[in-house]
C-alpha positions as CSV (number, residue, x, y, z in Angstrom):
1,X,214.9,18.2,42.3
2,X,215.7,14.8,40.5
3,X,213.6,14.7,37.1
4,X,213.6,11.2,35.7
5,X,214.8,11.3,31.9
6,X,212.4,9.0,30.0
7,X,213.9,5.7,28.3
8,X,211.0,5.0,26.2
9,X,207.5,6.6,24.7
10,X,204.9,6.8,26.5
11,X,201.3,5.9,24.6
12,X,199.3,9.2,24.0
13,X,197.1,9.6,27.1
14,X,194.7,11.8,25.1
15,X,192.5,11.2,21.6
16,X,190.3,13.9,21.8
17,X,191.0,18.2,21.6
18,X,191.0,19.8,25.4
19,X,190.6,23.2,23.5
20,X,188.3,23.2,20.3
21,X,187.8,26.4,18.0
22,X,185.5,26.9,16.2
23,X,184.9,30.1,13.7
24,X,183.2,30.9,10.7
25,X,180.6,33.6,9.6
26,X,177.3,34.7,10.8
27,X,174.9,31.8,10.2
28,X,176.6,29.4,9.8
29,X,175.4,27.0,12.3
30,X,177.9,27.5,15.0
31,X,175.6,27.4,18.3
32,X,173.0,24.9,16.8
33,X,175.8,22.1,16.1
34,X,176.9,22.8,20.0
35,X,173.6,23.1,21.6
36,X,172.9,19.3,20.6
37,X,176.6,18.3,21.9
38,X,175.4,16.0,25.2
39,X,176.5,17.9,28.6
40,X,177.6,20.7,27.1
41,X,176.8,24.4,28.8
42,X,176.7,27.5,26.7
43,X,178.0,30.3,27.9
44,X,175.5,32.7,25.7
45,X,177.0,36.2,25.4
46,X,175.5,36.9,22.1
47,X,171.4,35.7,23.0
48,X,172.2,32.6,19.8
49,X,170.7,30.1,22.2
50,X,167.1,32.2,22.2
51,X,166.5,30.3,19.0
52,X,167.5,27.1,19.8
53,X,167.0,24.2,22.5
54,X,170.0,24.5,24.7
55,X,171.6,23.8,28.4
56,X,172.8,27.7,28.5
57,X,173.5,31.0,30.4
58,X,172.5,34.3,28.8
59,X,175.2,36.3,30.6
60,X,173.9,39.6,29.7
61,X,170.3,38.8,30.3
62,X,171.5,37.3,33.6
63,X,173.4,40.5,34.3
64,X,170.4,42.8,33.4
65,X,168.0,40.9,35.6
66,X,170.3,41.0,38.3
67,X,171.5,44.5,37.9
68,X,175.2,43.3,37.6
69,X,177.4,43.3,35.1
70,X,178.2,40.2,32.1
71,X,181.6,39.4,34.7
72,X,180.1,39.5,37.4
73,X,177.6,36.8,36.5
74,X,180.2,34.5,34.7
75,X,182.4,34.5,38.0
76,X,179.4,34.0,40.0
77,X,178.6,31.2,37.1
78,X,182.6,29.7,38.1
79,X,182.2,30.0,41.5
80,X,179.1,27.8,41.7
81,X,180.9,24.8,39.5
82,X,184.3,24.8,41.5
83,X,182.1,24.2,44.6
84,X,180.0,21.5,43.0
85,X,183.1,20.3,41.9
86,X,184.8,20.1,45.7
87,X,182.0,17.7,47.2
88,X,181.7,15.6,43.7
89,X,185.4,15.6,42.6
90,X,184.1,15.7,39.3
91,X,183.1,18.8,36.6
92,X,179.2,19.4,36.7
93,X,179.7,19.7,32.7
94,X,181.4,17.6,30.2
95,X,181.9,20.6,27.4
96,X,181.4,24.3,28.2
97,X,181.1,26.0,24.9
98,X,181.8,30.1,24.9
99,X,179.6,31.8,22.5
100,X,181.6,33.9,21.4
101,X,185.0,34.0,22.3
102,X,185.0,37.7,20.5
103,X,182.5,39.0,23.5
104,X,184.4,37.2,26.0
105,X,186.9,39.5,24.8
106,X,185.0,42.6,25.2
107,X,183.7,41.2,28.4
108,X,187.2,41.2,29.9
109,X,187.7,45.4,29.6
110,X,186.1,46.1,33.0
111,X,188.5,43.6,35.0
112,X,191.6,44.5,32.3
113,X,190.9,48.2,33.9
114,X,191.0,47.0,37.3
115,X,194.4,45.2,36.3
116,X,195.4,48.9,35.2
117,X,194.4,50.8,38.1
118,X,196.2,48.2,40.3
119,X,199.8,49.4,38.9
120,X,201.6,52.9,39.8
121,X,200.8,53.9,35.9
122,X,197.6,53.8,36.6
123,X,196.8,54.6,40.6
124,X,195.0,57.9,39.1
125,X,194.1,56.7,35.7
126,X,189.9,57.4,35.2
127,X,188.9,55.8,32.3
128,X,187.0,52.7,31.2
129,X,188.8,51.3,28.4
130,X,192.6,49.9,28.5
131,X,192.7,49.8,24.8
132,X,192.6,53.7,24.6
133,X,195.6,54.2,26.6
134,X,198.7,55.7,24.7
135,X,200.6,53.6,22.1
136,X,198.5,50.4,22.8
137,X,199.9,50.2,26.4
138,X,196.7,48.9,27.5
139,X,196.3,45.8,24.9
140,X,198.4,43.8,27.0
141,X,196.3,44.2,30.4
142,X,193.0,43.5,28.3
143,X,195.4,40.5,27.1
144,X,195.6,39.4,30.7
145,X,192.7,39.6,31.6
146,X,190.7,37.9,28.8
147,X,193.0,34.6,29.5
148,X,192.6,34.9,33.1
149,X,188.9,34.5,32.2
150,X,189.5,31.8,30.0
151,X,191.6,29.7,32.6
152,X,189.0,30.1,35.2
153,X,186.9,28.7,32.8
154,X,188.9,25.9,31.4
155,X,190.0,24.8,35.5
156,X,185.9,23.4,35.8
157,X,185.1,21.8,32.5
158,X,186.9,18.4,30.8
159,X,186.7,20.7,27.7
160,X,186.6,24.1,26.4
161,X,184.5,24.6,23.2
162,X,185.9,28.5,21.8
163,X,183.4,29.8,18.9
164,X,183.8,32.7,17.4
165,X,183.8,35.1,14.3
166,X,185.4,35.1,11.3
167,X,188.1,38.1,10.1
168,X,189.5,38.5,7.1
169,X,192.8,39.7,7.3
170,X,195.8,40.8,5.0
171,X,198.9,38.7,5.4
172,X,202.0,38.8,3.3
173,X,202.7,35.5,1.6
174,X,206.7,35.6,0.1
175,X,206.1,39.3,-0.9
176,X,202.5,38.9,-2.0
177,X,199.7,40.2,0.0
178,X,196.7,37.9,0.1
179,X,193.5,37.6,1.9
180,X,193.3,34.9,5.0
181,X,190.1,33.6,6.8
182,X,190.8,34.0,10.7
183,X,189.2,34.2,14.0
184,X,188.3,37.6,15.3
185,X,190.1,38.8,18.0
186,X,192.6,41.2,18.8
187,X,196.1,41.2,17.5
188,X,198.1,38.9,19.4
189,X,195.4,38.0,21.6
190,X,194.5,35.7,18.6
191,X,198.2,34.4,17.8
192,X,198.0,33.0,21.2
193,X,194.6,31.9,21.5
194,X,195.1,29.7,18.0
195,X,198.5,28.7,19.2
196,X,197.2,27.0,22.8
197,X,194.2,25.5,21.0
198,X,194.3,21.8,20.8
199,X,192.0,21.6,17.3
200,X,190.8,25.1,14.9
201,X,187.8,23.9,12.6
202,X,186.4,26.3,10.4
203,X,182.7,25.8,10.0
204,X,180.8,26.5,6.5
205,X,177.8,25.0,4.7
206,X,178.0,22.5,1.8
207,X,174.1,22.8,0.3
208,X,172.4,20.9,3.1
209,X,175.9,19.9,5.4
210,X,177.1,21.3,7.9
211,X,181.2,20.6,7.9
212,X,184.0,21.7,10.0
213,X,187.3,21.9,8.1
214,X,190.5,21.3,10.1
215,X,192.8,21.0,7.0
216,X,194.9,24.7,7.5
217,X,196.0,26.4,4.3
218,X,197.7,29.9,2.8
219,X,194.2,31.2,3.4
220,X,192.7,29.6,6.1
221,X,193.6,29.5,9.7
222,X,192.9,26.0,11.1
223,X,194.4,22.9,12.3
224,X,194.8,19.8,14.4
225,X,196.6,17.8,17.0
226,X,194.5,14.7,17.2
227,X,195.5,12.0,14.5
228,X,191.7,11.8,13.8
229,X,191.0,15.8,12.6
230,X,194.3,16.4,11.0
231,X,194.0,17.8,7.6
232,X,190.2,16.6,7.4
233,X,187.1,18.1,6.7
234,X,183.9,16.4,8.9
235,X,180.0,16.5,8.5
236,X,178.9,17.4,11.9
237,X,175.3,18.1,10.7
238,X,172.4,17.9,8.1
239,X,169.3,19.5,7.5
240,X,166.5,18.2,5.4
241,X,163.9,19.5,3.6
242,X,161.6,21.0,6.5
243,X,165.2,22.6,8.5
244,X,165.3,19.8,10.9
245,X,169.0,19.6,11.4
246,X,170.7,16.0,13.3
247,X,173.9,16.9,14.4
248,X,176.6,14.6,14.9
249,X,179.8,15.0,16.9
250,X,181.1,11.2,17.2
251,X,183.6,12.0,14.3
252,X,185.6,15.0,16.3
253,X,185.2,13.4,20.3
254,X,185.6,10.2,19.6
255,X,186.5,9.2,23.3
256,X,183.7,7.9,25.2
């Protein structure tokens, strides 16, 4: 192997986030602002798209209708877009958008205990849930499998659109404990989801805005690596009088 050692910078070959967070509380207008995002599939695990007009999979209705299982649906789901991807050489959809990454999570337990059984520990091993097993042996396999999930997602789609809940949670700030707004998920499942993401925006409402702030702080878990979203906070929707909302998304993908 002969790696060539660069001798000069090479221009950016990306403008817009790969990975895009987005978390905030109940409400908020999360799945509305995605649903009118052009190309973009939902992947509804939480039945927010009943109430709006959206390209989107309820996996759980799916999975009811079918008598299968949520997984089994979303690999089904995968399956179908890396075949339409082999005779096209080109993803069906520009965005998928999971809604919410915090049920993707819980949608991962059933393979995570597969993972489980699939090792000597846990040849005999009967239960249902990893995250019961003996000092938090199983958070790891859940850990696992939940990104597993989230590649095979990520490998048919130009980007990944994560939303998801908001958590409070203590941290200790030089010696002082203080309160910080983060996304929900589990331990250092969230560390790591945060840390791969290309862009976290937390999403709230200004009287009739919609913004997403990418501006992290001691209290808030967010961030940027595109120039454009670093440290700023961006209208991505109104409402008017009679709750017509016009969403807008040429201020975060501004590649075309």
């Amino acid at each position: 192997m002969n790696i060539k050692l660069p001798s000069k910078k090479v221009k950016a070959s990306r403008r817009d986030p790969k990975k895009l967070i987005i978390f905030g509380k109940p409400k908020a207008g999360k799945t509305t602002i995605v649903s009118q995002l052009s190309n973009c599939l939902i992947l509804d695990l939480e039945s927010g798209t009943d109430y709006v007009d959206a390209m989107a999979i309820n996996l759980k209705e799916e999975a009811l209708n079918n008598s299968t299982t949520p997984l089994n649906v979303l690999q089904n789901v995968i399956s179908q877009l890396k075949e339409a991807r082999k005779k096209t050489g080109k993803n069906v959809y520009k965005y998928i958008a999971v809604d919410t990454i915090t049920e993707l999570e819980m949608l991962a337990k059933p393979l995570a205990a597969n993972m489980y059984r699939n090792t000597p520990m846990g040849a005999n091993w009967v239960g249902s849930d990893v995250t019961k097993l003996p000092n938090g042996a199983g958070y790891g396999y859940l850990r696992d499998a939940f990104f597993f999930i989230l590649n095979e997602i990520e490998s048919v789609t130009d980007t990944v659109i994560l939303i998801g809940h908001l958590k409070d949670k203590m941290i200790d700030k030089e010696g002082k404990e203080m309160t910080e707004r983060a996304l929900d998920l589990t331990g250092k499942t969230s560390r790591l989801v945060a840390a791969d993401a290309d862009a976290i925006g937390y999403i709230y409402r200004e009287e009739n805005k919609t913004m997403l702030n990418f501006a992290p702080s001691e209290s808030l878990e967010a961030g940027a690596r595109p120039k454009h979203l670093i440290g700023k906070q961006i209208e991505v929707a109104t409402s008017d009088e009679n709750g017509e909302v016009t969403v807008d998304w040429s201020k975060v993908f501004i590649d075309k």
